[in-house]
N, C-alpha and C positions, 0 to 999 in steps of 0.2 A: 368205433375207433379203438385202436390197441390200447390199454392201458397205458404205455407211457407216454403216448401222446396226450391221452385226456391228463395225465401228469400236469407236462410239459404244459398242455394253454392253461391249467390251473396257474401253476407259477406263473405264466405272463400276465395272468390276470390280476393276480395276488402283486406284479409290481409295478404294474401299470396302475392299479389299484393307487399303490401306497403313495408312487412320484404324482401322482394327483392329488392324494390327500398333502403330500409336501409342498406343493404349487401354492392352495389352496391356505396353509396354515402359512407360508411365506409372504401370498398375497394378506391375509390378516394381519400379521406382523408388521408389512410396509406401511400401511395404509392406517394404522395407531398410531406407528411411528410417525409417518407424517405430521398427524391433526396433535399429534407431541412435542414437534418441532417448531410447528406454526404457535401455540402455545406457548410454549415458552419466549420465543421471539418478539411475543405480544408483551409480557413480563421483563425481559431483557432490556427492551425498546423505553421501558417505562421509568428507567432508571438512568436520570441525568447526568452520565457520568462523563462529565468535561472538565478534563484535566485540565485546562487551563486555568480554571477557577477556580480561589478556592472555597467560594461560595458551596459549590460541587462537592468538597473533599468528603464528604461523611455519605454520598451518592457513590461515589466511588469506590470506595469503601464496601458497600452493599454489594456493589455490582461484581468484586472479585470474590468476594463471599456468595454470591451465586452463582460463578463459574466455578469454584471450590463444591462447592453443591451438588452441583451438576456432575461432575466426574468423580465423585464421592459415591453419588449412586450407581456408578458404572463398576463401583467395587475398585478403584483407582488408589492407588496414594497420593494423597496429595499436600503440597503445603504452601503456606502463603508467605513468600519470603520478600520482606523488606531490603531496599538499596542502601546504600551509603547515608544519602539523606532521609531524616525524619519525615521533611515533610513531599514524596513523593510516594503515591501510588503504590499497592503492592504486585508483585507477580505470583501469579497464580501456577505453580508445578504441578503435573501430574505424571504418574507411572504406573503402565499396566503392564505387567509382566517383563519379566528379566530371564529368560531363557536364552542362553547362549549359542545354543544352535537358531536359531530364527535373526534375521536381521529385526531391526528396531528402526522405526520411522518418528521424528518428530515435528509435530504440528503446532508451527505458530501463530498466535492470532494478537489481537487486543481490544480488550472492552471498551479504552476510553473511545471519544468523540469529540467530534465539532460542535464548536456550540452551535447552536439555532435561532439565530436572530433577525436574519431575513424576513422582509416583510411579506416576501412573495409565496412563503408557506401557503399551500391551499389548506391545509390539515393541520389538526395538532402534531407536531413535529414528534410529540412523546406517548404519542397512542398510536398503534400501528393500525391504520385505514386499507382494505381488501378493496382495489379499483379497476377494477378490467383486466384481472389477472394478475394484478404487480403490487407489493405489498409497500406501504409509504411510510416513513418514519425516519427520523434521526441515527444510522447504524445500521439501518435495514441490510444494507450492502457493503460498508465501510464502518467495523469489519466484522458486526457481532452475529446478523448473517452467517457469513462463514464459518464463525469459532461454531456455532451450534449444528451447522451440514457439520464440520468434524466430528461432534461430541455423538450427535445420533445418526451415524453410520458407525461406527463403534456399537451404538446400543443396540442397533439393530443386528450387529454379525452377531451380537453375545446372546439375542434371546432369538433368533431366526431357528439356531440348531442346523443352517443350514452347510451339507459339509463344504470346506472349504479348503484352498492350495495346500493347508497343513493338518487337514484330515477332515472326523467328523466335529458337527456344530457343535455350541456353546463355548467354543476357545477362539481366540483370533490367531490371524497367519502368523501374526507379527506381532513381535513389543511395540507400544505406543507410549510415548512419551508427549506430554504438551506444556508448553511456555507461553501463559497467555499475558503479559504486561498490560500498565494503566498510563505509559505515559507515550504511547509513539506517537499521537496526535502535539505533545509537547515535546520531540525531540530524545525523545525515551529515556531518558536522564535516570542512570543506575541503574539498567537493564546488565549492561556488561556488565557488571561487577555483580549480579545476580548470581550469571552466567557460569561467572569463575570463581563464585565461594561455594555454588552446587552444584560440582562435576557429577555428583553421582548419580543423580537423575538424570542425565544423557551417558550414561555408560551404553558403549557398541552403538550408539547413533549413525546410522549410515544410512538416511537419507530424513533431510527436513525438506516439510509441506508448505508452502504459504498459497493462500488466495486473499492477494490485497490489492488486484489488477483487475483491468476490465479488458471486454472484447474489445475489438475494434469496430465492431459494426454491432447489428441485431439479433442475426441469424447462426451465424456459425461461432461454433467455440472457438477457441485460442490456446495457445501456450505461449507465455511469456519468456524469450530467450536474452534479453538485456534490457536493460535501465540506463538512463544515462548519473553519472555524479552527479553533488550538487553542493553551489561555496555559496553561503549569504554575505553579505560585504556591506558596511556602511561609510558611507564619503559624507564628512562632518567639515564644515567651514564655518570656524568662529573669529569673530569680528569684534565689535564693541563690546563694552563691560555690560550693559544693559537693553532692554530694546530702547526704539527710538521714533522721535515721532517725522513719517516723512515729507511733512508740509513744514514742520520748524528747520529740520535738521538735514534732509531728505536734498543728495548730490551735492555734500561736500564730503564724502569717506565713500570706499568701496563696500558695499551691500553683500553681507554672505549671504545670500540667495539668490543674487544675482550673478555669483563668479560663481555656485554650488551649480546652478542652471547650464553655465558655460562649459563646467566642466564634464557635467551629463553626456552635454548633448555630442561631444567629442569620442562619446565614448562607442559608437554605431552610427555610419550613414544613412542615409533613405531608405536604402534597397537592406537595409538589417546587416549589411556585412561587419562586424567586428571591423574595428581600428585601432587596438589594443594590439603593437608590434608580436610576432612570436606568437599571439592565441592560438593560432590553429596549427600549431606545430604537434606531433604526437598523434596527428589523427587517425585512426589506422583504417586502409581501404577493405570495400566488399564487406560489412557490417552486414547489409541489410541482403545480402546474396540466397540465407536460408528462406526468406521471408519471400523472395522471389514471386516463383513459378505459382503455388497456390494462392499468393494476392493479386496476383495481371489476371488468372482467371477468375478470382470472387467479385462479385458486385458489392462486396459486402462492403466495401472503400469507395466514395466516388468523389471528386473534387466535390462537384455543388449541392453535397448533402454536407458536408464538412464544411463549406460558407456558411450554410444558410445555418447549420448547430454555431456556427460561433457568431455571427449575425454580423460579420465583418464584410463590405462592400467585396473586395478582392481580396488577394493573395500579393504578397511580395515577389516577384521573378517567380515563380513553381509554376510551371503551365503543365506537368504530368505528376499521375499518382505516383511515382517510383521521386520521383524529385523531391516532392512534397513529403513523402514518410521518410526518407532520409535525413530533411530539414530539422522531424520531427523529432524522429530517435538518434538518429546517426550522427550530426554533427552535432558540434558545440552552439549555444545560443548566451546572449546576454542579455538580460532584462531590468529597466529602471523600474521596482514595484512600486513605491512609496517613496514620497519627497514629504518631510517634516518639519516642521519651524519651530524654533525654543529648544532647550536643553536637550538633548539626543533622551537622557533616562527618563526625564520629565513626558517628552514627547511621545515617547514609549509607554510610559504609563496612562497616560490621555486616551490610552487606543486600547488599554483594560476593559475588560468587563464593568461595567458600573461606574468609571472613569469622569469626573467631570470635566477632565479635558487641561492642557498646558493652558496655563493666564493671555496667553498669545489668541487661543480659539474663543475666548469668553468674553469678550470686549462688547459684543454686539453689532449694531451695525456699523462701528466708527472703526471697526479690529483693521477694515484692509486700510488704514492711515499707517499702521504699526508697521514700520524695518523690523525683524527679527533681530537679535543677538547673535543666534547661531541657527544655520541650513542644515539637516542633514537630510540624503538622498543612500535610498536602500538599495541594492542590485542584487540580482541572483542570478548568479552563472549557471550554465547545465555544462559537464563538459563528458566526454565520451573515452572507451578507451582508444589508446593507450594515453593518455592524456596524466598528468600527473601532476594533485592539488596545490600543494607547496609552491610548484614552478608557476600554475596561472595564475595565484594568489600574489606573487611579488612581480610579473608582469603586468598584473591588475594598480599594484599602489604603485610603480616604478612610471607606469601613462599618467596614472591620478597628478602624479608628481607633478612631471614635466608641463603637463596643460596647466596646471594651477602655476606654475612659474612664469608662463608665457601671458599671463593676467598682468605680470607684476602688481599683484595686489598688496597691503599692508595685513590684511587677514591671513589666517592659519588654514591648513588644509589635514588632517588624520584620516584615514584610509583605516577600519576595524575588523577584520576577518569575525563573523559571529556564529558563525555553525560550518560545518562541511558534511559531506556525505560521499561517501566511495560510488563508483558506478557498481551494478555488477554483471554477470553474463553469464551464460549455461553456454554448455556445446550441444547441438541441435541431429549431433549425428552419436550422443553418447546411450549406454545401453538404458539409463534411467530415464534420459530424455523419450525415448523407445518405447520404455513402458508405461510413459505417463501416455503418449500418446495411442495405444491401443485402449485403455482403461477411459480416455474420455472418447474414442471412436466405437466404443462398447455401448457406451450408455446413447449418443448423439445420434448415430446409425450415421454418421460422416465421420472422416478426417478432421480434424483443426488445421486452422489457417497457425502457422507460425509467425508472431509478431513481438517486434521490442517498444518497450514507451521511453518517451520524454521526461518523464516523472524521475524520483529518484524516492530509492527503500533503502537505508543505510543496515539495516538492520539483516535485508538477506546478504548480504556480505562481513558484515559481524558474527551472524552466527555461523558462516560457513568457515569463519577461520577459527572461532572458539570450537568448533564440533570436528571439525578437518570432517568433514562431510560436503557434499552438494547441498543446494538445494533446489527446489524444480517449483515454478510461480504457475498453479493453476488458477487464470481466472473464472468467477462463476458468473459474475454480472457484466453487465449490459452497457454498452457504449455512452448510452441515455442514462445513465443510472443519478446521476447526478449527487454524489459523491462533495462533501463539502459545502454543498447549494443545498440551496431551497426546494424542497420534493425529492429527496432523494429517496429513494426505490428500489426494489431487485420485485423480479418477474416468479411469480412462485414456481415457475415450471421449472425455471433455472435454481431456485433455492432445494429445490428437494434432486432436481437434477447431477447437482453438486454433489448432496451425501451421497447418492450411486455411485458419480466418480470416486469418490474417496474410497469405498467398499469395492469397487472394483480395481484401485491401484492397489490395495493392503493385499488381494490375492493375486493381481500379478507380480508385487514386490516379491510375495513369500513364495510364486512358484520358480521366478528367475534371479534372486540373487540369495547367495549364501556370505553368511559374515564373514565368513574367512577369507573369502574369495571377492568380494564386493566391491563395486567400483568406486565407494567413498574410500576403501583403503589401496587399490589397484593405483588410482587415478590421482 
């Protein structure tokens, strides 16, 4: 052969060579990372951190000092910044890189948790159990799962060396920024105010990451394009000065648990339709329109796998899947969670951790002789856009009103607004929406089905007004993940699954938007 061919297959040799020896040192790199991930998860998991309690608080504690840790070793900044109040949970900030040419991506998560009281745990709730693929623990999936796919898909782009949308390895595409909180399981109390005394760690934030959602099904991923709001409300009816016994005393005065019951039960028909005048006003049509065409053709929704997971005989009126996910995400619902007897804060604290319970539960067998003093009955609205909280909240007490009057009873009737939560919504045809969806059709070998929940995240709507950025809800787990319950789980295929999406959004981010020009500031 002429010299500069044997040249020439020398070089091809020499870099077919080396993208081999690259493969080869990238497959080494994943696959540490992994048994890294899983390991620490194991660590993570072990740490009881339930905000509610504050049994917990020094648990807590630990556990944001080992997401502090964690991104400490990533070469990050980071700091552990306290709310308003002493006694709440810290947030954990972190920052890699500030380079004003590159967009900047922030990823939120949170370490606290549910507690685990359920008796139907198969496992220790606080040791993570390896079970036919799916990894079981308290967090597994909601949300410290997640924070950790974020934390090593990071550690992986920084020691892969592999090059990437913004050159060669060792650097990432993108600034990262992360906000992991200790209280969203408690209503996140002093997170905003985190938010808005350390602007300087989301400097140029033009897009936030959450995954605190689940599939809709098994098999196919998702992208999360709305949530519905959410108002907690309690209807309090107090009566006598004291309780009373209702074989002495019992049908000569009206019973506030008996008019608290009446005024429930007015509040929803049979068939579940609201009877609150006005509720459904604001609704705005064709919500569920993106969600269409790829859910009529997945199996991954079917009415009778959705029965039999909620283990309810039937369905109210919904005889088609399109009818039924509307129900679910799209319109408005109202729900009585909790009915309580004895002092509303009493009764509330009876339902604490470690709680021996309001003097009303503690009687023994002789308690159901006892009239209560005071009813109160919980409700939880879900409501959708364009819907607007303020206007259902005194729609809400203005019905309360009126049915309590038509008792004519001699008892009192309070109506308490106790939390709200905003709905929120992506657009489904925007360029960030786009690239989330190529970056999990990368790792999946499919499309994702586009889908919205019933649930309500106040939090991705807080931080997209504090950051005047989007944000984009990738979930990683599982339909079944069981989230809140007993055996709660993510599928390991899906948990490392995950950090690949993440590593492959940071380099479609860095190759399709530029800060200047970016759809957080465009849009």
């Amino acid at each position: 052969l002429p010299t500069d061919a044997l040249t020439d297959n020398a070089a091809c040799t020499a870099v077919a060579g080396k993208a081999k020896r690259r493969k080869l040192m990238e497959a080494g790199v994943g696959a540490r990372i992994d048994r890294e991930l899983e390991r620490s998860l194991r660590e993570f998991v072990a740490l009881r951190t339930v905000s509610r309690d504050p049994v917990f608080r020094e648990e807590c504690f630990q556990g944001a000092k080992y997401v502090a840790a964690l991104l400490e070793s990533l070469g990050a900044e980071i700091k552990m910044a306290q709310g308003p109040q002493d006694d709440t949970n810290p947030v954990v900030l972190g920052r890699i890189g500030r380079d004003t040419s590159r967009p900047t991506i922030l990823f939120y998560g949170h370490y606290d948790i549910q507690p685990a009281m359920e008796r139907d745990w198969k496992t220790d709730p606080f040791q993570v159990h390896s079970i036919d693929g799916y990894l079981y623990g308290r967090g597994t999936s909601d949300n410290k799962g997640p924070i950790l796919a974020f934390v090593y898909a990071v550690k992986e782009m920084l020691e892969d060396g592999a090059p990437s949308a913004a050159g060669p390895g060792g650097r990432l595409p993108c600034n990262v920024a992360f906000a992991i909180e200790g209280e969203e399981e408690n209503g996140s109390s002093g997170f905003r105010e985190v938010l808005q005394s350390n602007k300087r760690w989301f400097e140029g934030v033009d897009l936030i990451v959450i995954s605190n959602t689940l599939w809709v099904g098994e098999k196919t991923p998702c992208l999360t394009y709305g949530m519905r709001g959410m108002l907690s409300l309690s209807v309090e009816v107090g009566g006598p000065q004291r309780d009373l016994h209702s074989g002495n005393d019992g049908g000569v005065f009206n019973e506030p648990l008996a008019d608290l019951t009446k005024v429930l039960a007015s509040l929803i028909d049979s068939r579940n339709n609201i009877q609150v005048p006005g509720f459904y006003d604001g609704v705005r049509e064709g919500m569920l329109d993106a969600a269409d065409s790829r859910l009529e053709q997945s199996s991954e929704f079917q009415l009778d796998g959705y029965r039999a997971a909620l283990g309810v005989p039937s369905f109210v009126q919904h005889t088609s899947k399109r009818d039924l996910l509307s129900a679910r995400w799209c319109e408005p619902s109202l729900s009585v969670v909790d009915v309580r007897i004895g002092d509303d804060l009493a009764a509330a604290a009876a339902s604490g951790p470690g709680a021996d319970g309001d003097t009303t539960y503690r009687f023994g067998p002789t308690r159901f002789s006892v009239v209560p003093r005071t009813a109160t009955g919980h409700v939880s609205i879900r409501f959708v856009p364009d819907q607007d909280a303020s206007r259902l909240t005194e729609l809400f007490r203005a019905h309360v009103q009126h049915e309590f009057r038509k008792l004519r009873s001699a008892n009192s009737v309070k109506v308490t607004l106790r939390s709200t939560g905003d709905w929120w919504e992506a657009d489904p045809e925007s360029t960030l929406f786009r690239i989330a969806e190529r970056a999990v059709t990368a790792q999946w070998g499919q499309p994702p089905l586009f889908v919205r929940e019933g649930g309500t995240m106040p939090v991705a709507s807080a931080l997209e007004k504090e950051m005047g950025a989007p944000a984009l809800l990738i979930p990683f787990g599982q339909a079944s993940d069981a989230c809140h319950l007993a055996n709660e789980r993510i599928a390991r295929a899906n948990l490392l699954a995950g950090k690949n999406v993440i590593k492959n959004l940071l380099n479609e981010v860095a190759a399709s938007i530029k800060p200047a020009s970016s759809p957080a500031k465009a849009n």
